[in-house]
C-alpha positions as CSV (number, residue, x, y, z in Angstrom):
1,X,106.3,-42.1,98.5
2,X,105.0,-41.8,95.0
3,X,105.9,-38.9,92.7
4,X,105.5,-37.8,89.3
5,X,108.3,-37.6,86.3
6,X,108.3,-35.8,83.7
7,X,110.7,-37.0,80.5
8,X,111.6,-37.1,76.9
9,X,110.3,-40.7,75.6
10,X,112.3,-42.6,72.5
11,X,110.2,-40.5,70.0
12,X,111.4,-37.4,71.4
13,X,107.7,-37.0,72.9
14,X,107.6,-35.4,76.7
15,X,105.4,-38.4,78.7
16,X,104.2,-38.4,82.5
17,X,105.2,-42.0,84.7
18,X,104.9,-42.7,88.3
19,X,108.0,-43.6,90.5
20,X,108.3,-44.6,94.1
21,X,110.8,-43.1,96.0
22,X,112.3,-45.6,98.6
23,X,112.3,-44.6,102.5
24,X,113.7,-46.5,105.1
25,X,112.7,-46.2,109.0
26,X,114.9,-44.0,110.9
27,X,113.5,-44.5,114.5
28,X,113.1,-42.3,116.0
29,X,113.0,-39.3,113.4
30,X,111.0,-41.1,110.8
31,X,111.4,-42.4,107.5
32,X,113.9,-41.3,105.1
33,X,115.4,-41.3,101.0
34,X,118.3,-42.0,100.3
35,X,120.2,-38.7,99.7
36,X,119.9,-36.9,96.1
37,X,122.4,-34.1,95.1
38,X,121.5,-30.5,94.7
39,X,123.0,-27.9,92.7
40,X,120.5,-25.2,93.2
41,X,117.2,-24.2,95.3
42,X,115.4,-21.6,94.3
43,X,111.5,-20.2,94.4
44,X,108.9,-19.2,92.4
45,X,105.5,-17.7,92.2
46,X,103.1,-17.5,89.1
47,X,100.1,-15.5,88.7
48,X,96.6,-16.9,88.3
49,X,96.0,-17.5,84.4
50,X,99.3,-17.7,84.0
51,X,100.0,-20.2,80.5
52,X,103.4,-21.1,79.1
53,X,103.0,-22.4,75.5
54,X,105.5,-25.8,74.8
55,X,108.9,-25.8,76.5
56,X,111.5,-28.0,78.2
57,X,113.2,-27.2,81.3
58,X,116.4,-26.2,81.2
59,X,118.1,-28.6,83.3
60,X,116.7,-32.0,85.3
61,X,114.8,-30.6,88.5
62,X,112.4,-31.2,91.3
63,X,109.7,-29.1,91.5
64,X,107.4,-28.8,94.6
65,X,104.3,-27.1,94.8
66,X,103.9,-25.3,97.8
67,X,100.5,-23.4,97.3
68,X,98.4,-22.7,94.5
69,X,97.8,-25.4,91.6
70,X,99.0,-25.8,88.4
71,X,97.9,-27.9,84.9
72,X,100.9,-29.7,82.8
73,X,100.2,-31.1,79.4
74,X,102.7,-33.5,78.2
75,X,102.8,-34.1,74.1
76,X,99.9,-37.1,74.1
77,X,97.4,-34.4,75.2
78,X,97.8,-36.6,78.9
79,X,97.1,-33.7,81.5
80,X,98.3,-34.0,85.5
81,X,96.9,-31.5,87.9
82,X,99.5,-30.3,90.9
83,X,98.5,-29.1,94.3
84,X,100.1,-28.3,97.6
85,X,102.8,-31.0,98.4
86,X,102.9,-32.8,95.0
87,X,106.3,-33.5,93.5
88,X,107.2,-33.5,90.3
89,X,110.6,-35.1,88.2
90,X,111.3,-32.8,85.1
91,X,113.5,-34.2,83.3
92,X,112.1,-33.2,79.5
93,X,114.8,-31.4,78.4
94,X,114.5,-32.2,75.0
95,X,111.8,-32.8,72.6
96,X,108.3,-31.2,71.4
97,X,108.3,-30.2,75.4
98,X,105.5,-29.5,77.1
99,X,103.0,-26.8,78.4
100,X,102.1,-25.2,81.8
101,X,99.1,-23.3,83.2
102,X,98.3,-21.9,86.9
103,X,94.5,-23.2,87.7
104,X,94.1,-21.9,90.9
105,X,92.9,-18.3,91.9
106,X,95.8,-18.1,94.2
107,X,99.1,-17.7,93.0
108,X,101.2,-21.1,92.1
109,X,103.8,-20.7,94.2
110,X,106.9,-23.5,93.9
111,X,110.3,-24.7,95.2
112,X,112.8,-25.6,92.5
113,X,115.3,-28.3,93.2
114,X,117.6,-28.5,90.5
115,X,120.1,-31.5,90.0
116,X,123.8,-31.8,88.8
């Protein structure tokens, strides 16, 4: 399963990568990650037109889109487009940061996963 991360680079720049995400057969339930830790789960929902100038999260998360889509620019001008189901590693938490907009006429409407 491939997801998106989101991190600070050497130069203190936020920068986009793509990671795999393991999963072993289960038979019969599937396939399955290895477990990850949670500290928190919470939810959100942004209006259409929404637009959050440069910022880092506050604390290394996952963040699932659940309806809606969103635009996130990362410092090199690279911009990644998120729609129902897409995963995303934020992990920026310092640096120049990075920005966020809502492109959908619906609401972007996410599940926060943070980590410990």
């Amino acid at each position: 399963m491939r997801i998106t991360r989101l991190f600070t680079g050497p130069d203190d720049l936020s920068c986009f990568e793509d990671i795999e995400i393991s999963l072993e057969s289960k038979e019969p339930l599937g396939l399955f990650s290895d477990p990850i830790a949670a500290k928190a789960v919470f939810f959100r929902e942004i209006q259409p037109g929404y637009h959050y100038p440069w910022h880092n999260v506050l604390c290394r998360e996952y963040v699932v889109t659940l309806s809606g889509r969103a635009e996130i620019e990362v410092s090199s001008g690279e911009k990644r487009r998120f729609g129902r189901g897409d995963v995303l590693l934020a992990e920026d938490t310092t640096g120049k940061g990075h920005r966020t907009r809502c492109i959908s006429r619906v609401p972007w409407r996410q599940i926060f996963v943070t980590l410990p």
